[in-house]
C-alpha positions, 0 to 999 in steps of 0.5 A: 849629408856631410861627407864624412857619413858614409851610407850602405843599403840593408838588403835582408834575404825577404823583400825589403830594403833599408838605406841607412848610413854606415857611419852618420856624417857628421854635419846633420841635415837641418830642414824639418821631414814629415811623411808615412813610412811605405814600401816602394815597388821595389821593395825599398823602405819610403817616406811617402814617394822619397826613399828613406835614408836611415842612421847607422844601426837602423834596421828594417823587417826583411818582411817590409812591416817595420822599421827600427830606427836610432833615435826612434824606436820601432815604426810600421808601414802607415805609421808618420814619421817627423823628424830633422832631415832633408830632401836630396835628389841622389843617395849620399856618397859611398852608398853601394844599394844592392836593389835597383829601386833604391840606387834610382829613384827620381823622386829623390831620398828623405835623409833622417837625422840620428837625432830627429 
């Protein structure tokens, strides 16, 4: 993500977590994502074993059930998702996740375009 794109974590009350940008960056991510929407074992909403990196003004059910995603609409857990995007192996700058499994993930992050 460009360095303009600054990220936050969405941390509802209930138990899951959505990673999204607080402001999109404005170079996008030009590679191709394909993968299911899950929820990892902490509670942090995935693209297969990747942690989802969501456009600002994304949403996630604090229930873990679904997403609400700019440039998408509505998608639930098992549901594919394919969109423009990338594979980074650490959170965008400036994002501050306040649930543990979000801030380290080995395996990495799927960043999504606000475009798709």
């Amino acid at each position: 993500p460009g360095e303009s794109g600054k990220a936050a974590v969405t941390t509802p009350t209930g138990l899951a977590s959505l990673v999204t940008f607080e402001s999109n960056p404005a170079v996008q991510m030009e590679a191709r994502i394909s993968g299911t929407l899950r929820l990892n074992p902490e509670g942090c909403y995935s693209l297969d074993r990747w942690t989802l990196v969501a456009p600002a003004g994304s949403v996630g059910d604090p229930e873990g059930n679904w997403i609400e995603v700019v440039g998408f609409g509505r998608l639930s857990l098992d549901d594919t998702l394919r969109s423009g995007g990338g594979i980074v192996d650490r959170l965008p700058s400036g994002v501050e996740p306040t649930t543990e499994g979000c801030a380290a993930d080995p395996d990495g992050y799927a960043v999504i375009n606000v475009d798709g």
